[in-house]
PDBQT receptor file of N, H, CA, C and O in Angstrom, charges set to zero:
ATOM      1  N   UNK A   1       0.845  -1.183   0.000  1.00  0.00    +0.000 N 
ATOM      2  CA  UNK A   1       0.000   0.000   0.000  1.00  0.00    +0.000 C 
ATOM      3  C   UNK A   1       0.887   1.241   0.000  1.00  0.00    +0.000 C 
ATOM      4  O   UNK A   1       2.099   1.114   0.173  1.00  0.00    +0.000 OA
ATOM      5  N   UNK A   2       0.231   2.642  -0.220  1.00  0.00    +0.000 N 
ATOM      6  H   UNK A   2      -0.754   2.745  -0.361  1.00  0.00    +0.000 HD
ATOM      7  CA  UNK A   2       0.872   3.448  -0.081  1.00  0.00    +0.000 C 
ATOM      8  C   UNK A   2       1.475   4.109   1.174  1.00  0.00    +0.000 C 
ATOM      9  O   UNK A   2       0.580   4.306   1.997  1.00  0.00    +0.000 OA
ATOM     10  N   UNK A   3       2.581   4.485   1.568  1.00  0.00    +0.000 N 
ATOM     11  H   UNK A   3       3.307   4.326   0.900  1.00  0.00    +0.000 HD
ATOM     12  CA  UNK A   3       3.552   4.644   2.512  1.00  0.00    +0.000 C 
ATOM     13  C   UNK A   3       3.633   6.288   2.586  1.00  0.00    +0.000 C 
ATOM     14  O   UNK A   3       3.502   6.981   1.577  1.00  0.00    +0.000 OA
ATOM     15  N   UNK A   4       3.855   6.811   3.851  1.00  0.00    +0.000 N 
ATOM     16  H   UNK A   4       3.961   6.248   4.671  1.00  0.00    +0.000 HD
ATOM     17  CA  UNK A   4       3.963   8.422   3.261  1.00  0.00    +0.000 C 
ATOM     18  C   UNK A   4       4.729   8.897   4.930  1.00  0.00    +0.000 C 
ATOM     19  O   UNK A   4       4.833   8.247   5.970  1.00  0.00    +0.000 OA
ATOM     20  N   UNK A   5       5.104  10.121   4.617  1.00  0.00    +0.000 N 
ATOM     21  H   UNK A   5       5.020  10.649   3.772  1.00  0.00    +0.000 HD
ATOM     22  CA  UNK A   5       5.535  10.456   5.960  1.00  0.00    +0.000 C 
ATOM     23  C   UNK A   5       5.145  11.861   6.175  1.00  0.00    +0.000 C 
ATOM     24  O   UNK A   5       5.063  12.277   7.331  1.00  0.00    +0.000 OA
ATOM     25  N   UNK A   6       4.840  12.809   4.944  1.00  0.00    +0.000 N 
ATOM     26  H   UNK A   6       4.907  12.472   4.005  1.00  0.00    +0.000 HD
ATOM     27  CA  UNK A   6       4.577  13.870   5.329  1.00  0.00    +0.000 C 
ATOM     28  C   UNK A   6       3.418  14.494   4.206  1.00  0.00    +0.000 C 
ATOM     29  O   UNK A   6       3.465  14.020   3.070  1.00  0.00    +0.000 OA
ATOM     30  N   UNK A   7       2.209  15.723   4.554  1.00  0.00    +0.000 N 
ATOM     31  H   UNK A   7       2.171  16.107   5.476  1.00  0.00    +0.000 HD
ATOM     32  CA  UNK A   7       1.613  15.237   3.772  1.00  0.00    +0.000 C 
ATOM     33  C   UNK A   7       1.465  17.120   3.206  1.00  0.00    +0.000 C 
ATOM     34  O   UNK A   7       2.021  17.774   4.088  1.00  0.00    +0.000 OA
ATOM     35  N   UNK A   8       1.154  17.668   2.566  1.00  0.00    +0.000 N 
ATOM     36  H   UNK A   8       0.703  17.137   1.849  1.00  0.00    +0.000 HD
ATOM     37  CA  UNK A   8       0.981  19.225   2.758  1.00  0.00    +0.000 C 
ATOM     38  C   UNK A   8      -0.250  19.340   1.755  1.00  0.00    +0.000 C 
ATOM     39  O   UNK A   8      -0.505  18.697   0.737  1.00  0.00    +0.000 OA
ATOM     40  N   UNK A   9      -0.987  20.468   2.441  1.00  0.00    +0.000 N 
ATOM     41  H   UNK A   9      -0.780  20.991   3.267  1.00  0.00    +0.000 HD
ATOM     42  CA  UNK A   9      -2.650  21.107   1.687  1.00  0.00    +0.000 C 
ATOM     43  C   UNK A   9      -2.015  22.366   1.436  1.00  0.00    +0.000 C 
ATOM     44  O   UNK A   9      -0.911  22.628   1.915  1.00  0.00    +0.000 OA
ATOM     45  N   UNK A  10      -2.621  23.116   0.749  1.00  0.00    +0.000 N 
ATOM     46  H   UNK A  10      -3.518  22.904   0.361  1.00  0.00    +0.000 HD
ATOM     47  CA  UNK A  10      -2.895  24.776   0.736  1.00  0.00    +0.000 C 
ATOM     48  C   UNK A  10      -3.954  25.148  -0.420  1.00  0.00    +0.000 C 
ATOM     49  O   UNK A  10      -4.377  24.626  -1.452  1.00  0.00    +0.000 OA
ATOM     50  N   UNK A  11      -4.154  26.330   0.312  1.00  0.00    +0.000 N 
ATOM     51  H   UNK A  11      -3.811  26.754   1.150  1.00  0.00    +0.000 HD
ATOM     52  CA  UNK A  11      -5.723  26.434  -0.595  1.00  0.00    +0.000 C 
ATOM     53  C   UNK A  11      -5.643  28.231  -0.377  1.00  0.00    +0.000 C 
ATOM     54  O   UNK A  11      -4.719  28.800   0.206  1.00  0.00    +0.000 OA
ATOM     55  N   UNK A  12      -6.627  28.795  -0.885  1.00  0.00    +0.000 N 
ATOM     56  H   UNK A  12      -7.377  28.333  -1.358  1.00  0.00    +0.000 HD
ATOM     57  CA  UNK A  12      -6.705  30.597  -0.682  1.00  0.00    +0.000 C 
ATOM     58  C   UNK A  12      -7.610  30.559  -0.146  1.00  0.00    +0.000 C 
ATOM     59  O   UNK A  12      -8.253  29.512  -0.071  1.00  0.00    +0.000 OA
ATOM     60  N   UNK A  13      -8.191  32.243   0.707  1.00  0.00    +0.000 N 
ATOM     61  H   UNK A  13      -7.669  33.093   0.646  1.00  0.00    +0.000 HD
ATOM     62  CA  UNK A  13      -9.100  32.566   1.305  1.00  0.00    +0.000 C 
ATOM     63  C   UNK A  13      -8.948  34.253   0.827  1.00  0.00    +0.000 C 
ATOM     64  O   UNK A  13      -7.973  34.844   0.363  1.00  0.00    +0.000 OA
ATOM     65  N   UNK A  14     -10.269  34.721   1.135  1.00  0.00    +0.000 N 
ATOM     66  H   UNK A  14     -11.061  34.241   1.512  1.00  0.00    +0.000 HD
ATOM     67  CA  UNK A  14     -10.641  35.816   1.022  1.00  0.00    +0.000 C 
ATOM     68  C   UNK A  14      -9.969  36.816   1.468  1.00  0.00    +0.000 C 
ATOM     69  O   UNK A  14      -9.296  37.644   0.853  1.00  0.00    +0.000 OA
ATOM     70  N   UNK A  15     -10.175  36.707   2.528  1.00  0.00    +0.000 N 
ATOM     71  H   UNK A  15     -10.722  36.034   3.027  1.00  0.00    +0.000 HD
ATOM     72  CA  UNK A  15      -9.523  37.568   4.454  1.00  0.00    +0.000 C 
ATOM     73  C   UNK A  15      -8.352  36.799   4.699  1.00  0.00    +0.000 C 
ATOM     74  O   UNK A  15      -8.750  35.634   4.727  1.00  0.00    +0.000 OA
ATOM     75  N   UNK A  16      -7.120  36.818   4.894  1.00  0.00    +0.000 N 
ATOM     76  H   UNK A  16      -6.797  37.764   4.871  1.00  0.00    +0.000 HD
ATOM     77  CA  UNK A  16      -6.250  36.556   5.809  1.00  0.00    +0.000 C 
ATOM     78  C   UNK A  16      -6.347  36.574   7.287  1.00  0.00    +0.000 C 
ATOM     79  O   UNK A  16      -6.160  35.653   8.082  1.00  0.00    +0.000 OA
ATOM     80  N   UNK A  17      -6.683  37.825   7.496  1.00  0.00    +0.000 N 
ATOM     81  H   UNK A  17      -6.836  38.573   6.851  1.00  0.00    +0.000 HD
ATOM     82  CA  UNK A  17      -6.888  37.924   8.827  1.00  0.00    +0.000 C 
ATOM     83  C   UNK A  17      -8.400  37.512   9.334  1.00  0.00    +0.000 C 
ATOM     84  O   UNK A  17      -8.555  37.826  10.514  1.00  0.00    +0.000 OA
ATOM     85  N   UNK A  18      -9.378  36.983   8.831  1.00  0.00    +0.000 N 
ATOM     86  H   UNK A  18      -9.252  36.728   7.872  1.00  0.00    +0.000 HD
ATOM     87  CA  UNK A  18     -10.023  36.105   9.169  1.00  0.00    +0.000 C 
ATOM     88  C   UNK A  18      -9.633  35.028   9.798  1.00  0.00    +0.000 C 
ATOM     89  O   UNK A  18      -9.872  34.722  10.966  1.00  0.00    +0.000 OA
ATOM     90  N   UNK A  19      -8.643  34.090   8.514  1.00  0.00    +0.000 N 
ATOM     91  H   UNK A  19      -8.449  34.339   7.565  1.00  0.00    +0.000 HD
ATOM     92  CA  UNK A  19      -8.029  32.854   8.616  1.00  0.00    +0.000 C 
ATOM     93  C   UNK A  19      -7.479  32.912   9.755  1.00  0.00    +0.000 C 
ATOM     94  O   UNK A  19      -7.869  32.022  10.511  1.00  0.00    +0.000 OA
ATOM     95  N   UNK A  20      -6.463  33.852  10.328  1.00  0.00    +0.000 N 
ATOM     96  H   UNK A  20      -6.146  34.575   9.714  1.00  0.00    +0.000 HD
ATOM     97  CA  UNK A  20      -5.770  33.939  11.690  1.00  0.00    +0.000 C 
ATOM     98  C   UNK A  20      -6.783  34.023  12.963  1.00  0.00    +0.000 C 
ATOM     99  O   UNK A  20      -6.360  33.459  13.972  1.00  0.00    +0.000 OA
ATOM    100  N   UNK A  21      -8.025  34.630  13.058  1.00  0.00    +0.000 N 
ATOM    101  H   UNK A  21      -8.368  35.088  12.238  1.00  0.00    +0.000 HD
ATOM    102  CA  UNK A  21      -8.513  34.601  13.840  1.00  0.00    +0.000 C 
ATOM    103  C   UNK A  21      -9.188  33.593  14.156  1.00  0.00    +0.000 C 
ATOM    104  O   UNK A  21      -9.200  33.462  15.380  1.00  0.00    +0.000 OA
ATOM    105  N   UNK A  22      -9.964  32.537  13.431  1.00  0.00    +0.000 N 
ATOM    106  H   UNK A  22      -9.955  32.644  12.437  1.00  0.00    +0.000 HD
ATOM    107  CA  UNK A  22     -10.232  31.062  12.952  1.00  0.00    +0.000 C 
ATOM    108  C   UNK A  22      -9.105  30.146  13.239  1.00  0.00    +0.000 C 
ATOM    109  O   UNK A  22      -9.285  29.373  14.181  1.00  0.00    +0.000 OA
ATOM    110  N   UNK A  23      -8.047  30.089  12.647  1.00  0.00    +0.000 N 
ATOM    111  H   UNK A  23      -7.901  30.717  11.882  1.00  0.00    +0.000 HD
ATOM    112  CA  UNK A  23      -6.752  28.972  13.174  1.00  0.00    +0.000 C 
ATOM    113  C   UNK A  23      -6.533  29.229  14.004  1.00  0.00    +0.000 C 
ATOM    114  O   UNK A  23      -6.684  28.259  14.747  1.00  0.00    +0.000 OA
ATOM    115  N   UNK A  24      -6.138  30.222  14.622  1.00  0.00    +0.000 N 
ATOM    116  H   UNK A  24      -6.016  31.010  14.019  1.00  0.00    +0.000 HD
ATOM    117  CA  UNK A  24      -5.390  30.868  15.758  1.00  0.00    +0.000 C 
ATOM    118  C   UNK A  24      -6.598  30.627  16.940  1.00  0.00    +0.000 C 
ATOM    119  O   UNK A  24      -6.683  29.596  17.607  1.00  0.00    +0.000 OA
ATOM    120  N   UNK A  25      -7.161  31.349  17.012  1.00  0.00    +0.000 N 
ATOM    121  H   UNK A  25      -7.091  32.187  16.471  1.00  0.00    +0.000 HD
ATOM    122  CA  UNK A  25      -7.994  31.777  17.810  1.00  0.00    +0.000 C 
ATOM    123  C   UNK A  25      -8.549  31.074  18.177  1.00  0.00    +0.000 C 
ATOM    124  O   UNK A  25      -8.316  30.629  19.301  1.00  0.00    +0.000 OA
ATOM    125  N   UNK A  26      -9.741  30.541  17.283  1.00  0.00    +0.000 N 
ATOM    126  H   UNK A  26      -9.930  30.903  16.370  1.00  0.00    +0.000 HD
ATOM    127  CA  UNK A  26     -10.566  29.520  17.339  1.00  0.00    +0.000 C 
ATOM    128  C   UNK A  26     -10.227  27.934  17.879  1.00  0.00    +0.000 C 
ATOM    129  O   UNK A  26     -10.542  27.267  18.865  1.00  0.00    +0.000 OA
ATOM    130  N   UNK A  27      -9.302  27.696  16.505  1.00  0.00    +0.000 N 
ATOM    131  H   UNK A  27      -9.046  28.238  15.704  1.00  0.00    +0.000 HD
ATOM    132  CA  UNK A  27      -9.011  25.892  16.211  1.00  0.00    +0.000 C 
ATOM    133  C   UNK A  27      -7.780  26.303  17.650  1.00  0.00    +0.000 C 
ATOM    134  O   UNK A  27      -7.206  25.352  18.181  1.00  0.00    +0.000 OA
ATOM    135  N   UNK A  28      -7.539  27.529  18.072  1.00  0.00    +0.000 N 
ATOM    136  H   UNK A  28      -8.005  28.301  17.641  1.00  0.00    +0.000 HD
ATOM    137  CA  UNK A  28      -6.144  27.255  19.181  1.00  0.00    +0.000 C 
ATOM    138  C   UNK A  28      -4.486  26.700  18.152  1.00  0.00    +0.000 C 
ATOM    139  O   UNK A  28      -3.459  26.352  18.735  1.00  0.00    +0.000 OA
ATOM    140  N   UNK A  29      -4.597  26.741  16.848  1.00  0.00    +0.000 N 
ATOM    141  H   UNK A  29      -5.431  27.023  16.374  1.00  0.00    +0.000 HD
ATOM    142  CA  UNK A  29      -3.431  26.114  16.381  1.00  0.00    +0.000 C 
ATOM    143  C   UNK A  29      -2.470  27.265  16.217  1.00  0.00    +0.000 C 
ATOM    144  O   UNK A  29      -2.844  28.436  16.262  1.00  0.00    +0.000 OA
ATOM    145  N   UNK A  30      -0.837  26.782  15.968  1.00  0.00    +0.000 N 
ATOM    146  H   UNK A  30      -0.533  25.830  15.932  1.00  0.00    +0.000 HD
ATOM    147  CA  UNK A  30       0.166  27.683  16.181  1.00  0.00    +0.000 C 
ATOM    148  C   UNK A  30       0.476  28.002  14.678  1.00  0.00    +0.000 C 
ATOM    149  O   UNK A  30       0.635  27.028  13.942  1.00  0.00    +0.000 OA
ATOM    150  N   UNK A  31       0.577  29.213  14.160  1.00  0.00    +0.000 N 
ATOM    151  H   UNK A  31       0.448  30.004  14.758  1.00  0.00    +0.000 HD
ATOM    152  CA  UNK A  31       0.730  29.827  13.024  1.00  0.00    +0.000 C 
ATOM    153  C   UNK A  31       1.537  30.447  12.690  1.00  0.00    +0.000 C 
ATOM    154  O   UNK A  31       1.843  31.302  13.521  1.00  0.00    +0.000 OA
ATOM    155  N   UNK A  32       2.431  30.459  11.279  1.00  0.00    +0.000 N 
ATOM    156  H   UNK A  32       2.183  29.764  10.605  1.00  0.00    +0.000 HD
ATOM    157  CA  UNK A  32       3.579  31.145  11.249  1.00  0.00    +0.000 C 
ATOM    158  C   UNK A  32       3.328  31.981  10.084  1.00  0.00    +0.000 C 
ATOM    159  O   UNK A  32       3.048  31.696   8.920  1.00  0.00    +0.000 OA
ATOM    160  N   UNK A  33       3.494  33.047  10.668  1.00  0.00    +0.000 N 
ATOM    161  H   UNK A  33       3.722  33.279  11.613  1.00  0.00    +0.000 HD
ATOM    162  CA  UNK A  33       2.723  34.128   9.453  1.00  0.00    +0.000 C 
ATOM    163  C   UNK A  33       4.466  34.748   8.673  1.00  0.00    +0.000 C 
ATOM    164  O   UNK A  33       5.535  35.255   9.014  1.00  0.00    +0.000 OA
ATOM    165  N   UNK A  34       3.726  34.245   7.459  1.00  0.00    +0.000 N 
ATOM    166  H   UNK A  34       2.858  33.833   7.182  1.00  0.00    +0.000 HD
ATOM    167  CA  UNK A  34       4.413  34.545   6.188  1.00  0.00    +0.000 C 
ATOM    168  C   UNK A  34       4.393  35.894   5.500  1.00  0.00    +0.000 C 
ATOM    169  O   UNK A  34       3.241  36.295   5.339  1.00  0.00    +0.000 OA
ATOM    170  N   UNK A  35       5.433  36.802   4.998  1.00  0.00    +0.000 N 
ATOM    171  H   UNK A  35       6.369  36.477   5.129  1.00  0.00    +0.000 HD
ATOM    172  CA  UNK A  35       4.860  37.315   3.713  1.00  0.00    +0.000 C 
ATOM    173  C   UNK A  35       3.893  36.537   2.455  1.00  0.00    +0.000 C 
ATOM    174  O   UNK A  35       3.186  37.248   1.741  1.00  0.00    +0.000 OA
ATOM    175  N   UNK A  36       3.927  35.200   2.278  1.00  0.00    +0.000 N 
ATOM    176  H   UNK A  36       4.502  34.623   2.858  1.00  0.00    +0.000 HD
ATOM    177  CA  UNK A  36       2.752  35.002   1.348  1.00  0.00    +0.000 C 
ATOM    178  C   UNK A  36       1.780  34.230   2.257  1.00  0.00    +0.000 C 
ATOM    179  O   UNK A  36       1.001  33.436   1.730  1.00  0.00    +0.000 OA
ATOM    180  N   UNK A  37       1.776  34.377   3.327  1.00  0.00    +0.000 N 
ATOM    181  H   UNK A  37       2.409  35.022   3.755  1.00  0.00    +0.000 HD
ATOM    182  CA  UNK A  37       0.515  33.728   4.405  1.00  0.00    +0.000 C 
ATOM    183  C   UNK A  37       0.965  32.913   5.255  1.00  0.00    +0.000 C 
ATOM    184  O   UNK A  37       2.068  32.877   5.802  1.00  0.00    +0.000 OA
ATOM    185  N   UNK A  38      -0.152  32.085   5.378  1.00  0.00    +0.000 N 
ATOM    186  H   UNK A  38      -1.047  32.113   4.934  1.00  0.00    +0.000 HD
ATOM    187  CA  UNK A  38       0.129  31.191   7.076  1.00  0.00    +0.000 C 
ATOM    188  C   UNK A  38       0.530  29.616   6.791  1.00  0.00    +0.000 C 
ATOM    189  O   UNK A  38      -0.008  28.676   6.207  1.00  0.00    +0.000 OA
ATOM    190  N   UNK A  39       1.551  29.790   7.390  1.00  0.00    +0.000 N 
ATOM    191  H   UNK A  39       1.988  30.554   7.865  1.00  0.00    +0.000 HD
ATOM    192  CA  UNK A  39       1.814  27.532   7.526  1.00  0.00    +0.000 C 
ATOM    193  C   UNK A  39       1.532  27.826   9.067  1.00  0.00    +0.000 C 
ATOM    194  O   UNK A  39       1.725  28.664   9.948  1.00  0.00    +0.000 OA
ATOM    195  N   UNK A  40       0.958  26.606   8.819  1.00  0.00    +0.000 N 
ATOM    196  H   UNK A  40       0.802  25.925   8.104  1.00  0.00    +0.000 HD
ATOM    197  CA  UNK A  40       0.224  25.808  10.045  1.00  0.00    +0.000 C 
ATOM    198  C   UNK A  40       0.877  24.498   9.584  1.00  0.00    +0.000 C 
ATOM    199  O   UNK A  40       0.933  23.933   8.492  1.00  0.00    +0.000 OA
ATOM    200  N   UNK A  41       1.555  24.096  11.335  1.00  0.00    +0.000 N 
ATOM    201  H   UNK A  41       1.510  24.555  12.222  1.00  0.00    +0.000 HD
ATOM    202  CA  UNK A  41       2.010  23.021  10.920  1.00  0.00    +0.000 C 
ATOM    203  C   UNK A  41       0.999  21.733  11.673  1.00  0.00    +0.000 C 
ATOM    204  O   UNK A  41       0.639  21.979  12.825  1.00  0.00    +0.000 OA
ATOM    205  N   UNK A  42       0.600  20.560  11.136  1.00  0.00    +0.000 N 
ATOM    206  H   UNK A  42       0.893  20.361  10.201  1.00  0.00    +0.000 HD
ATOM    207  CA  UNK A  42      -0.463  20.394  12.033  1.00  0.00    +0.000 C 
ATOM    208  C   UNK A  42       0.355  18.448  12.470  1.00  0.00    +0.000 C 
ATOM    209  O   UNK A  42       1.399  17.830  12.264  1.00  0.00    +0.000 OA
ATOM    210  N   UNK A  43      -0.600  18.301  12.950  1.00  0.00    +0.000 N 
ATOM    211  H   UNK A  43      -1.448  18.803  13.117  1.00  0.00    +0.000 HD
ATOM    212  CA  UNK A  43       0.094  16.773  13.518  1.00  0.00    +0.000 C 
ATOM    213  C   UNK A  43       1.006  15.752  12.717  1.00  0.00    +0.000 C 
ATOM    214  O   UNK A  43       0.939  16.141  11.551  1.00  0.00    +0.000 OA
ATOM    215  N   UNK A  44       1.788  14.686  12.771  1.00  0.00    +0.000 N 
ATOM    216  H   UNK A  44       1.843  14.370  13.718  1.00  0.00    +0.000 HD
ATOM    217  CA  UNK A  44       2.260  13.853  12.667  1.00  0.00    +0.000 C 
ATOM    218  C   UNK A  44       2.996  14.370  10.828  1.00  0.00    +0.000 C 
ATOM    219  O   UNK A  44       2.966  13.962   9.667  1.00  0.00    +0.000 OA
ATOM    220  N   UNK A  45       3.508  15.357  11.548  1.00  0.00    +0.000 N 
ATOM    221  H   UNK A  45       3.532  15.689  12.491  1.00  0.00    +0.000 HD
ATOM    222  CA  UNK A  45       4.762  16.089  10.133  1.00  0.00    +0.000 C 
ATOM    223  C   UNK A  45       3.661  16.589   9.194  1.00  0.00    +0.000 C 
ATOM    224  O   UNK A  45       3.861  16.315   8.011  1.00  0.00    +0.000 OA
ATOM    225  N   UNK A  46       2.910  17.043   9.382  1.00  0.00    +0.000 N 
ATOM    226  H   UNK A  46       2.748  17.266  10.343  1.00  0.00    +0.000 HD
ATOM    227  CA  UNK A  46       1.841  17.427   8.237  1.00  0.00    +0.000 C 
ATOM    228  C   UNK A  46       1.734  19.018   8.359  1.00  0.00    +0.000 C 
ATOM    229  O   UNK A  46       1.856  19.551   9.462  1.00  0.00    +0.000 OA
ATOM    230  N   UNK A  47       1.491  19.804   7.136  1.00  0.00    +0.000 N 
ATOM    231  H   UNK A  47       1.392  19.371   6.239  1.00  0.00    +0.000 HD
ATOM    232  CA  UNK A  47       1.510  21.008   6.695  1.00  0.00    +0.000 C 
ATOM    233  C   UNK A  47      -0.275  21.666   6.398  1.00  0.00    +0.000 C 
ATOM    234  O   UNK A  47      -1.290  20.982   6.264  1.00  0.00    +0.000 OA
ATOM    235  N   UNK A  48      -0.177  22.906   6.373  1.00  0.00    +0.000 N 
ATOM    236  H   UNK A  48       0.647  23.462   6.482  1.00  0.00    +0.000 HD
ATOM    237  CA  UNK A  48      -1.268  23.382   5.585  1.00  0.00    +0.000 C 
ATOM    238  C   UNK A  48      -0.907  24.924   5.577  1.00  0.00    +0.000 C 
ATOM    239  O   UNK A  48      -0.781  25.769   6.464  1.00  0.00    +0.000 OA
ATOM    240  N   UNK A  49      -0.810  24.931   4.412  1.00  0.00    +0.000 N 
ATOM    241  H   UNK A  49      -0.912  24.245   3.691  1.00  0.00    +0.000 HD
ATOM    242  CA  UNK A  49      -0.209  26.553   3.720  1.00  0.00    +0.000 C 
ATOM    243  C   UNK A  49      -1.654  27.161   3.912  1.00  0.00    +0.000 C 
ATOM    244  O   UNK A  49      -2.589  26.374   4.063  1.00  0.00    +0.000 OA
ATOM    245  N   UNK A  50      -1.896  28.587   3.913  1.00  0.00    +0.000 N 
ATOM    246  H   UNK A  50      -1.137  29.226   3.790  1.00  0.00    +0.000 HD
ATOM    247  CA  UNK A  50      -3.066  29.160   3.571  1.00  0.00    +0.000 C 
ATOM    248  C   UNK A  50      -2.842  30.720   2.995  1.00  0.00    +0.000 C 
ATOM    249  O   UNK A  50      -2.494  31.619   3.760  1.00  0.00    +0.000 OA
ATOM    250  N   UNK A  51      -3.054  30.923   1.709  1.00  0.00    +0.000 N 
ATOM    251  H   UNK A  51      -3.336  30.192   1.088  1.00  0.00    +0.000 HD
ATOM    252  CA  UNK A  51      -2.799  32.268   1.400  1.00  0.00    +0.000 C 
ATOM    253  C   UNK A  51      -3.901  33.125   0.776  1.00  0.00    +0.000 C 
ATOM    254  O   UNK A  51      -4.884  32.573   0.281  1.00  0.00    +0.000 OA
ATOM    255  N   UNK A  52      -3.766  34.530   0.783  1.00  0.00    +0.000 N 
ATOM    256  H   UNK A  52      -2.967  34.978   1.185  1.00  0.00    +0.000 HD
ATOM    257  CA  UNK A  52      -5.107  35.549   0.209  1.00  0.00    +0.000 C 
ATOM    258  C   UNK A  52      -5.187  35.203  -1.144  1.00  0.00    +0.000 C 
ATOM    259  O   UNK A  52      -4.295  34.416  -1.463  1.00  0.00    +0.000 OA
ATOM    260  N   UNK A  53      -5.917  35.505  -2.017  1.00  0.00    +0.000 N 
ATOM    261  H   UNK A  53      -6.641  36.144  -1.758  1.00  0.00    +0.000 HD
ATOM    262  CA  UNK A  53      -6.212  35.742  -3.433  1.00  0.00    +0.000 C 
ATOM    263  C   UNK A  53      -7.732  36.311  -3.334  1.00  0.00    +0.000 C 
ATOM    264  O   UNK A  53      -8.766  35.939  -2.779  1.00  0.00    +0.000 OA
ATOM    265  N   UNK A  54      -7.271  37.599  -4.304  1.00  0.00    +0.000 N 
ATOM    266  H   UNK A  54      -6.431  37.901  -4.756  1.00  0.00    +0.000 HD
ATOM    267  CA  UNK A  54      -7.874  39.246  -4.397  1.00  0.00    +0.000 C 
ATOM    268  C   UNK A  54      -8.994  38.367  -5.267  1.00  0.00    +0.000 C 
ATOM    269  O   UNK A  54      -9.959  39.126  -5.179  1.00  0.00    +0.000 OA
ATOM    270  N   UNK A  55      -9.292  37.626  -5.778  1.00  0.00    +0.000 N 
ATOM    271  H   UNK A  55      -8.508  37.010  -5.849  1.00  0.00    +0.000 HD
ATOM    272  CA  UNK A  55     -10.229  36.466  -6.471  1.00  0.00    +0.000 C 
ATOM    273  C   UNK A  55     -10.851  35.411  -6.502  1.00  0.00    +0.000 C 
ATOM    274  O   UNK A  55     -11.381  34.677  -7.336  1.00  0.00    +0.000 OA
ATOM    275  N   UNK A  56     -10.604  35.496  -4.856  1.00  0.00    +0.000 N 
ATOM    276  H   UNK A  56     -10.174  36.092  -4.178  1.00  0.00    +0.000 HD
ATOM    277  CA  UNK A  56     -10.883  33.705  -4.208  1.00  0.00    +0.000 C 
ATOM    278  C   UNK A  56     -12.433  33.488  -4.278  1.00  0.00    +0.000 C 
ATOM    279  O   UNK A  56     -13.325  34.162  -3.762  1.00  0.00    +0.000 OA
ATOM    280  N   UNK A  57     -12.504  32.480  -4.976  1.00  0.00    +0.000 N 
ATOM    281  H   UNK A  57     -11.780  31.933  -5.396  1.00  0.00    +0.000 HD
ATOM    282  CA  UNK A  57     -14.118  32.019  -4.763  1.00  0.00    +0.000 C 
ATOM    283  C   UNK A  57     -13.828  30.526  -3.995  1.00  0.00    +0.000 C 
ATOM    284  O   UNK A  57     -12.666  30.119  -4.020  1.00  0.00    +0.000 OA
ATOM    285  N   UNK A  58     -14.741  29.801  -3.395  1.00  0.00    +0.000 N 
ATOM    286  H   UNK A  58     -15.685  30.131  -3.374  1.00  0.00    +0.000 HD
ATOM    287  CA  UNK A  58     -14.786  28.520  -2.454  1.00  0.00    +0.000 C 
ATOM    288  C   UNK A  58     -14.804  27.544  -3.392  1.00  0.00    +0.000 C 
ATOM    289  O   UNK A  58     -15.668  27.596  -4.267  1.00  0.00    +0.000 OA
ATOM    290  N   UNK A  59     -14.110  26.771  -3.377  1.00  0.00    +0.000 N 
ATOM    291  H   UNK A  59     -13.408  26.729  -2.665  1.00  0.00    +0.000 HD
ATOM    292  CA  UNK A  59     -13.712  25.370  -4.135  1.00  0.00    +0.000 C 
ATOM    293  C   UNK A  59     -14.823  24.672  -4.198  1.00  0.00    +0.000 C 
ATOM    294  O   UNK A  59     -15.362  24.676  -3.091  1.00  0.00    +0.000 OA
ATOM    295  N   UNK A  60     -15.475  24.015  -5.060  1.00  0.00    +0.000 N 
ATOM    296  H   UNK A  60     -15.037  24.012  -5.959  1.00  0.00    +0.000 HD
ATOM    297  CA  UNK A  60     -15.968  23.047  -5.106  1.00  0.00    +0.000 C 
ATOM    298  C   UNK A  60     -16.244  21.740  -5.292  1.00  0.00    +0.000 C 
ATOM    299  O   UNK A  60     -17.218  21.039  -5.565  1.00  0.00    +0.000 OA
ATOM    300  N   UNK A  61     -14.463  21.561  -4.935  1.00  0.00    +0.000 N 
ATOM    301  H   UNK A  61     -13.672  22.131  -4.712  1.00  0.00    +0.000 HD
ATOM    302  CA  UNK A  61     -14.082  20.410  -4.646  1.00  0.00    +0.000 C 
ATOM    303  C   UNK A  61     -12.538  19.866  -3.867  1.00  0.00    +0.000 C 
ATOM    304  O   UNK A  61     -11.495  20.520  -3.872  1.00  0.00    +0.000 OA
ATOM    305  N   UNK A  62     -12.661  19.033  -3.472  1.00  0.00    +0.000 N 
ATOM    306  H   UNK A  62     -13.508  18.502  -3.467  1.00  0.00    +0.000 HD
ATOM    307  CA  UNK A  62     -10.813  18.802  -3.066  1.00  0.00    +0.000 C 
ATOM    308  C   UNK A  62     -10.234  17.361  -3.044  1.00  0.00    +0.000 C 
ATOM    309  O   UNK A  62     -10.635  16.253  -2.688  1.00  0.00    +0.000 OA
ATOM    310  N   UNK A  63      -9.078  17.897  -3.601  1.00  0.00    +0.000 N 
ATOM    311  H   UNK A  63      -8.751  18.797  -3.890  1.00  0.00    +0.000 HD
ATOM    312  CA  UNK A  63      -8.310  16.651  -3.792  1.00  0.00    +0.000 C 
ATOM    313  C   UNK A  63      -7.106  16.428  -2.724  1.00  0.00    +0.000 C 
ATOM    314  O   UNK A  63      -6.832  17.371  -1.982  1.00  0.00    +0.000 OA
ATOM    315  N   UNK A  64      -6.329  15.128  -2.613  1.00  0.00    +0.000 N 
ATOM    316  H   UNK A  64      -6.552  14.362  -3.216  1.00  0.00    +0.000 HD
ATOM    317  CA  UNK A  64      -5.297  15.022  -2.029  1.00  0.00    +0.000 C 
ATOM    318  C   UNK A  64      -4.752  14.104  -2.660  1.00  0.00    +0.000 C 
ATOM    319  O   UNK A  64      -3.633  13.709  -2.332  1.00  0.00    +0.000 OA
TER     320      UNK A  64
């Protein structure tokens, strides 16, 4: 089967500083704010980038 050790997402949002108040705040997770946005590093070596785009509409779908 497939084997993996580390895994990384990223996706855009509207607000940035939404997103920080939501990860941060909310979910309680630790955030490292970027010039191009936030890594969040989240459990067992795993990533999730999150950055603005002046054009973001909500996905309507996701892959990994």
């Amino acid at each position: 089967m497939f084997k993996y050790n580390k895994t990384f997402s990223s996706y855009s949002v509207n607000d940035i500083s939404k997103a920080v108040e939501f990860y941060e705040k909310t979910l309680g997770l630790k955030l490292l704010k970027t010039p191009e946005g936030l890594q969040i590093d989240l459990e067992d070596n795993n990533d999730l980038f999150i950055y603005e785009k002046n054009d973001h509409t909500p996905t309507t779908f996701y892959l990994l």
